[in-house]
N, C-alpha and C positions, 0 to 999 in steps of 0.2 A: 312554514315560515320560521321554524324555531334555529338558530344557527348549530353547525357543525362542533359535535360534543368534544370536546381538548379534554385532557386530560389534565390541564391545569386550574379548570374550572373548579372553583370550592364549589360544596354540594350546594350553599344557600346561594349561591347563582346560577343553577340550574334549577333551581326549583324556583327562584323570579322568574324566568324565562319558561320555565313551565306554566306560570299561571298566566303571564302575558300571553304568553298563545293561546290556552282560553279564554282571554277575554275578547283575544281581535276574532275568535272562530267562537264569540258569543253565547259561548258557553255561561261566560257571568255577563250579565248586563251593567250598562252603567248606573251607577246607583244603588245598585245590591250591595248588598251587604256579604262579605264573603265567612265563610267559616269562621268561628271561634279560631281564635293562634291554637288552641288543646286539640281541635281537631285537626287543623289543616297542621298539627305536627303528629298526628295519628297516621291522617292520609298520606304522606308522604316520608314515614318511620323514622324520622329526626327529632330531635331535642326543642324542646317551645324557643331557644337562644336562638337556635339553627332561623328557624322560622321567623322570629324575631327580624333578623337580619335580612333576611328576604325581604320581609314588608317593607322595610327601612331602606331598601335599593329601589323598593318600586317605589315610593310614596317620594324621597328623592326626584325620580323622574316623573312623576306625575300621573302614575299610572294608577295606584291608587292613593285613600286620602286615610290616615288613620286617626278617628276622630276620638275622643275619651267619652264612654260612656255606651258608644256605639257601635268602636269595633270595627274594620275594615272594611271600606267601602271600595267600589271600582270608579274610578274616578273618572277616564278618559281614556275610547277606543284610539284617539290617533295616537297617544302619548305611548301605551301599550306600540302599537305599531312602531313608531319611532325606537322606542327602549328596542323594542327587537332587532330593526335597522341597525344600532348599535354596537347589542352584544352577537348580532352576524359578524361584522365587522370587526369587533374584537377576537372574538374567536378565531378568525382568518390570522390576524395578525398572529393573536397568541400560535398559532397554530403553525404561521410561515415561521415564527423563530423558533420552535421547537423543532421543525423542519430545517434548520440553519445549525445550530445547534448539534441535530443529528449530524447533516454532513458535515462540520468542522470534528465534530469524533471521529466517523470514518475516513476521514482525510488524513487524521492524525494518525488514523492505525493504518493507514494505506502509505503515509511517509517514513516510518517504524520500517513498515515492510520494507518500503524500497531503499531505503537506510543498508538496510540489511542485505538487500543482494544486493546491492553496490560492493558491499563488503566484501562478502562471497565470490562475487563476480572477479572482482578485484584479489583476491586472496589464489586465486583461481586461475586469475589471468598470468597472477607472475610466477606463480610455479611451471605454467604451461611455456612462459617464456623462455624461463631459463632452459628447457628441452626442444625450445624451436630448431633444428636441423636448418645448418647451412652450408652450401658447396662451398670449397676451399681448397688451395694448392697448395702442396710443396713439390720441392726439387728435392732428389736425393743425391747427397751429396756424391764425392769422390772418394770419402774416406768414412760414409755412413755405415755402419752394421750390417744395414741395410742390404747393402749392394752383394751378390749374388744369393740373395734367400729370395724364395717364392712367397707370396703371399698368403701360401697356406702357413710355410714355417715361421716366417713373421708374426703370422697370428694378430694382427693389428686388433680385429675387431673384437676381439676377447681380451686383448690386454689396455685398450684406450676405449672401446666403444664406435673407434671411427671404422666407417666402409667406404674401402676403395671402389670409386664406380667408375675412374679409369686410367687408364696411361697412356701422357704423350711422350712419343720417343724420335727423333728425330722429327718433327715436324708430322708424325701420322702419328692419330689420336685412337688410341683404342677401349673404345668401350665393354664393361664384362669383359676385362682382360681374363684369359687363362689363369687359373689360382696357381699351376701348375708353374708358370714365367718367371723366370728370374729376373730379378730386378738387377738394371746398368745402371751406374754414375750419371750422372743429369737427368734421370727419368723424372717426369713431372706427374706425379702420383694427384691424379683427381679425388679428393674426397668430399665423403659429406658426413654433419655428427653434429653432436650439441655443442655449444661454448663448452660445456664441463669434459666433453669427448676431446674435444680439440687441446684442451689443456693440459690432458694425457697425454694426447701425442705429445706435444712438447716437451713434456717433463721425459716422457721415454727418451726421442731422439737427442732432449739437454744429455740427460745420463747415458747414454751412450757415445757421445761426444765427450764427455769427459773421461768413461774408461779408455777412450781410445788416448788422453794424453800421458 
């Protein structure tokens, strides 16, 4: 009958509720007279204050009577019972919010956490954007560099990063063109590359547009 031990419990109420339980399992009768406080703070290795204090929670609820001259008596089995009804129910409580308690810490180290790979996530995600590969056109011009080099001699993907994956030329689309092919005036060069690939080519065809004026 005795309630579930917390850890929040001071010793001198554990040790009322140690003596309530034997009284309601009649260990002490009512009316007895219980140990000297010198011994029942032998018996249960505390200080006479300690002990003190116990009797004073039990005599409180009526469980026993501490009379002068005679020294602790057991007052009353249901009162005992009741005190215990009690400190059950305290101890639950004490006990759900040290359980509340807990979870609000680990909630707080589990939002830390995810704090944190958001970040990560995040820090992660925008590097990976900026490398996302996307198909894109041009047309070569009439007066590009471009026009009679092969795709090996242009060398596109070594000097921009873009890869040509095809050419339309008159209306027929050829994918895995020949690296071998000379590139004609109006060809529509299929590529694909990152934003930062793509801004290469640019800058190349800009500058080459400009040597040619």
């Amino acid at each position: 009958m005795s309630p579930k031990r917390s850890t929040s419990l001071s010793r001198y109420e554990e040790i009322a509720v140690d003596v309530a339980t034997r009284i309601v399992q009649r260990e002490w009768r009512e009316g007895q007279r219980l140990f000297g406080r010198s011994s029942l703070a032998g018996l249960y290795k505390v200080s006479p204050e300690t002990i003190r204090r116990a009797v004073a929670l039990l005599h409180s609820h009526g469980v026993v009577t501490a009379v002068a001259g005679s020294g602790v008596l057991v007052h009353s089995y249901a009162a005992a019972e009741q005190y215990l009804a009690e400190a059950h129910l305290d101890a639950e409580l004490r006990g759900l919010a040290e359980e509340v308690q807990s979870v609000l810490a680990e909630r707080h180290q589990l939002d830390e956490r995810l704090s944190g790979a958001i970040d990560r996530l995040l820090h992660h995600t925008s590097g990976a954007l900026s490398a996302v590969r996307h198909v894109v056109e041009y047309v070569v011009p009439d007066d590009s560099p471009l026009v009679g080099q092969t795709l090996v001699s242009a060398d596109l993907r070594t000097r921009t990063g873009i890869t040509v994956i095809g050419v339309a030329r008159k209306g027929e689309e050829m994918f895995s063109p020949d690296p071998r092919m000379p590139l004609e005036p109006g060809d529509l060069l299929i590529v694909i590359g990152s934003d930062s690939a793509k801004e290469h080519l640019r800058g190349l065809l800009k500058r080459a547009e400009e040597g040619q004026q």
